[in-house]
Structure formats: structure tokens, C-alpha cells
C-alpha positions in Angstrom: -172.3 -179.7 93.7 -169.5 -177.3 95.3 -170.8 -175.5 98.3 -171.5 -171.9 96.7 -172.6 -173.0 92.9 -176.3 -173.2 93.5 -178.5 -170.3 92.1 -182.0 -169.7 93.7 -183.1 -169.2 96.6 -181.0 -169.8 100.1 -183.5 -170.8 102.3 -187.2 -171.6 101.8 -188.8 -173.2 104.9 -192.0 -173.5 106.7 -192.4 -174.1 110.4 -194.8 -173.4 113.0 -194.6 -169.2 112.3 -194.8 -169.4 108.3 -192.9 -169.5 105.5 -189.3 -167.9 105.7 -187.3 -166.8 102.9 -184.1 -166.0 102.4 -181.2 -164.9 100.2 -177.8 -165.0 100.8 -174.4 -163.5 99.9 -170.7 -164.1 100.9 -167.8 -161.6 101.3 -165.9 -160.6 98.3 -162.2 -159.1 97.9 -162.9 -155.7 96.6 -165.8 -152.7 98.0 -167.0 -153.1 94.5 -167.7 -156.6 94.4 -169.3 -156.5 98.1 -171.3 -153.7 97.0 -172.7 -155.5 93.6 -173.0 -158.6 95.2 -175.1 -156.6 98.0 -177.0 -154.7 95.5 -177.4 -157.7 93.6 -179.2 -159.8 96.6 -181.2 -157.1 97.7 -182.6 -156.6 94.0 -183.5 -161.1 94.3 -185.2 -160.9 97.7 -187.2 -157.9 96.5 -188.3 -160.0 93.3 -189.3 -163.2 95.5 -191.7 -161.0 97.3 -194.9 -162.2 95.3 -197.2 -162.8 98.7 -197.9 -161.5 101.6 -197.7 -164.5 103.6 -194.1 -165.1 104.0 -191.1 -163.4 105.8 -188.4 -162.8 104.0 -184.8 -162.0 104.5 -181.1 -161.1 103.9 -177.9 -163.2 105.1 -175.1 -161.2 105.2 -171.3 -162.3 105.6 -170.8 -159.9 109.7 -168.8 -157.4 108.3 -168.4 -153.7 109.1 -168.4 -153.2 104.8 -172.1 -155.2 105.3 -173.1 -153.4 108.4 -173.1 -150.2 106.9 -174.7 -151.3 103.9 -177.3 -152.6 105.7 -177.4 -149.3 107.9 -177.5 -147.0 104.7 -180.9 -148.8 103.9 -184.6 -146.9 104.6 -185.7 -148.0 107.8 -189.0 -149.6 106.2 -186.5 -151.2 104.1 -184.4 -153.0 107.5 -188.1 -153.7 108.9 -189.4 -155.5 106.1 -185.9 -157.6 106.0 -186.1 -158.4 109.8 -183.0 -156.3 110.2 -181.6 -156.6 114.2 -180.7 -152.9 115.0 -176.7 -153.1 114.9 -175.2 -150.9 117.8 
């Protein structure tokens, strides 16, 4: 399988703290395809979130286009994802 073809979740592990899940995107060409593809991965995370038990998460390509999209989120929004605060 070619690195990138997989569908599903990114990363689904358990350790000593829990269970951590997380969805990830790359960087596209265009604004528009960074935005859908952002839009796109927020919209799977939120669907994963069946239990209360696990943390979940984003991984994001460290752009300033994903930095501000990640910004423009509600701050319960950031919290829930385990957002750092950016400077």
C-alpha cells in the first residue's frame, strides 16, 4: 500500500493515559483544497467521538494556511482537540 491510500483512522493507540485518536491530513496546492481537506478532517474526528473515554485529535501539515485554520476554531473546539496555543 502507497503511503497516503489508507482511509480510516490515523492513529488509534492505547498506553498508560488511555486511548488516543487521531486524524490526519496533508498539505494540498490550492487554499481550497487545504480548506476542504481541513473541513473534511475535522467533520471525521467529530464523527469518531462515540465515548467519553478517549482523547482525540488533529494532525495538521505546520503551516501558517493550518495555523490559522486552527486559530479560527471556538476555543472549546481547540480544547477538546488538544490544540497547543500557537504564538
Amino acid at each position: 500500500m502507497k503511503l497516503g491510500t489508507k482511509h480510516g483512522i490515523a492513529v488509534d493507540a492505547t498506553g498508560l493515559k488511555g486511548r488516543l485518536i487521531i486524524e490526519a491530513v496533508g498539505a494540498y496546492l490550492t487554499q481550497q483544497e487545504d480548506t476542504n481537506h481541513f473541513n473534511s478532517v475535522l467533520g471525521q474526528i467529530i464523527q469518531r467521538m462515540s465515548a467519553p473515554e478517549p482523547r482525540y485529535g488533529i494532525a495538521l501539515p505546520d503551516t501558517r494556511k493550518y495555523r490559522d485554520f486552527v486559530h479560527g476554531l471556538p476555543r472549546l473546539a481547540r480544547q477538546r482537540l488538544g490544540s497547543p496555543s500557537f504564538s
